[in-house]
DOMARPA-490144 format. One line per 5 residues: number of its first residue (from 1); their letters; for each residue z negated, x negated, y of C-alpha. Coordinates in pm, 1 decimal. Last residue first. Layout:
N
NUM = A = Z:X:Y | ... $
REM end
This chain:
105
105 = XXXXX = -10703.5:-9500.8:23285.8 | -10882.4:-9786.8:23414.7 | -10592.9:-9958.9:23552.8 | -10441.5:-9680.0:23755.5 | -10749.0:-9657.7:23959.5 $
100 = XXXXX = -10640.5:-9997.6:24055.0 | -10263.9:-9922.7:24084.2 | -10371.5:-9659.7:24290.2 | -10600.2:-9835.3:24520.2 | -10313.1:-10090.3:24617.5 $
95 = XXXXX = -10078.9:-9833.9:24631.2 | -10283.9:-9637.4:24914.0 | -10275.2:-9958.3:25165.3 | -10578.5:-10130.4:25207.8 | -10847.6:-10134.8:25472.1 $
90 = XXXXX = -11142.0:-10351.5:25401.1 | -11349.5:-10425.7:25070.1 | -11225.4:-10347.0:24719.3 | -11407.9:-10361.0:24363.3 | -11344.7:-10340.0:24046.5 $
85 = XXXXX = -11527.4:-10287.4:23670.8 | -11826.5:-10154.3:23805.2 | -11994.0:-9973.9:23522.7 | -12096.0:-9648.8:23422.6 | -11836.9:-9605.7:23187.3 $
80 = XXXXX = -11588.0:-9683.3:23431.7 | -11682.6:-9744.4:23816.7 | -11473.9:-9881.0:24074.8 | -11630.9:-9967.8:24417.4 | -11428.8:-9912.6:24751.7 $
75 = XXXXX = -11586.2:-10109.5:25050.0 | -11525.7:-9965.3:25390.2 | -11760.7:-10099.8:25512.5 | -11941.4:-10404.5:25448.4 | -12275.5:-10490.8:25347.3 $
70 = XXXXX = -12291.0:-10274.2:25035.2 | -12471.1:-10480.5:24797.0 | -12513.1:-10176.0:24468.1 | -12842.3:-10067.0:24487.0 | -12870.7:-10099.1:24855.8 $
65 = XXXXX = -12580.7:-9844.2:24970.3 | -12745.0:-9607.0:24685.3 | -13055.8:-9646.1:24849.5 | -12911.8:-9611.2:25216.6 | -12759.3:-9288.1:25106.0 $
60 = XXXXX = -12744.1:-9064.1:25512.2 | -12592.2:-9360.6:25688.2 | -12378.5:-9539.7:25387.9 | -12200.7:-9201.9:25372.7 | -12090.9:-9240.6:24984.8 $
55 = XXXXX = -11707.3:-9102.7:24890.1 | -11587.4:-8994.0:24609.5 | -11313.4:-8938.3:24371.9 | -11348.2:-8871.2:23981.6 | -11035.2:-8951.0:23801.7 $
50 = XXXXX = -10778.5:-8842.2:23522.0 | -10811.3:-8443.5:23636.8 | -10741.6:-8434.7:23960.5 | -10582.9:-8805.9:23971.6 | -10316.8:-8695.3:24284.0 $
45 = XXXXX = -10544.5:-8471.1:24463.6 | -10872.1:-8714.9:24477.2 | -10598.1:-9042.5:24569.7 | -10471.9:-8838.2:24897.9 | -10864.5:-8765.9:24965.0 $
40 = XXXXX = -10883.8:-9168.6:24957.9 | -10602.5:-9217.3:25129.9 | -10703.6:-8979.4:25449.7 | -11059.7:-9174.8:25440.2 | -10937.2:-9520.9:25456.3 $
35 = XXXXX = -10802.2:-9495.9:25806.8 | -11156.4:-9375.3:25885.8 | -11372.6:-9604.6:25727.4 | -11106.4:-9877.7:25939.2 | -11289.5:-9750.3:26265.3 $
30 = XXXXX = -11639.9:-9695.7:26093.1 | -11863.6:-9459.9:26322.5 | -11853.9:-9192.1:26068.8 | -11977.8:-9415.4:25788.7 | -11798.9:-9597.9:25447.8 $
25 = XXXXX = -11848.4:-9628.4:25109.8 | -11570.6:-9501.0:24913.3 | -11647.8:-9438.9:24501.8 | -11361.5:-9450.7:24285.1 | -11455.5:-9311.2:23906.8 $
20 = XXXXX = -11272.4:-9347.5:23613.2 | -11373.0:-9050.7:23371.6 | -11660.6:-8957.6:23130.9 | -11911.2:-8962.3:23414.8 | -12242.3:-9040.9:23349.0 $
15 = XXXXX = -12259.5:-9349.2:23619.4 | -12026.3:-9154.3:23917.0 | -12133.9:-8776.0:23850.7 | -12525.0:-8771.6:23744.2 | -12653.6:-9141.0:23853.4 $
10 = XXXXX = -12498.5:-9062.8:24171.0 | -12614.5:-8708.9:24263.1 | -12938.3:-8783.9:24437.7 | -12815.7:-9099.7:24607.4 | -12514.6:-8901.1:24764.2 $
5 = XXXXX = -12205.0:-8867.9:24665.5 | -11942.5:-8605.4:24864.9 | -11695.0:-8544.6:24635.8 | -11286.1:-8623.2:24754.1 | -11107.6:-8305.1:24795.6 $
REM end
């Protein structure tokens, strides 16, 4: 299951982590948030292990949403050594984040 990242565990498991980290922004009321959502938790099962997954409620972490431009939703950030090293905005298809995630490992 994908974590649930909020802005006072951010720092701690997306920007210290040791792995690849995808982190989905996205709220409840979102229509294409919530095609996104069944991927993403598809994407925390199949890199248990190789990559962190999460997901941000831009409602309830309006810091972390600010920190880092968030304007639209869903936007998908890609972190590796604390860093954003991609980024995707809108509804993709699961191969498209895969091959991403797949490119930090």
């Amino acid at each position: 299951m994908a974590l649930e990242l909020t802005d006072a565990n951010f720092d701690e498991m997306v920007l210290n982590s040791d792995k690849p980290v995808l982190v989905d922004f996205w709220a409840e009321w979102c229509g294409p948030c919530r095609m996104v959502g069944p991927v993403v938790e598809e994407l925390s099962k199949d890199y248990d292990g190789k990559a962190v997954v999460g997901k941000v409620n831009v409602d309830n972490n309006p810091s972390i949403s600010a920190k880092f431009g968030i304007r639209n939703i869903p936007t998908i950030l890609f972190f590796k050594n604390g860093e954003i090293v991609d980024k995707q905005v809108g509804a993709v298809p699961k191969s498209v984040l895969a091959s991403k995630i797949d490119a930090q490992l």
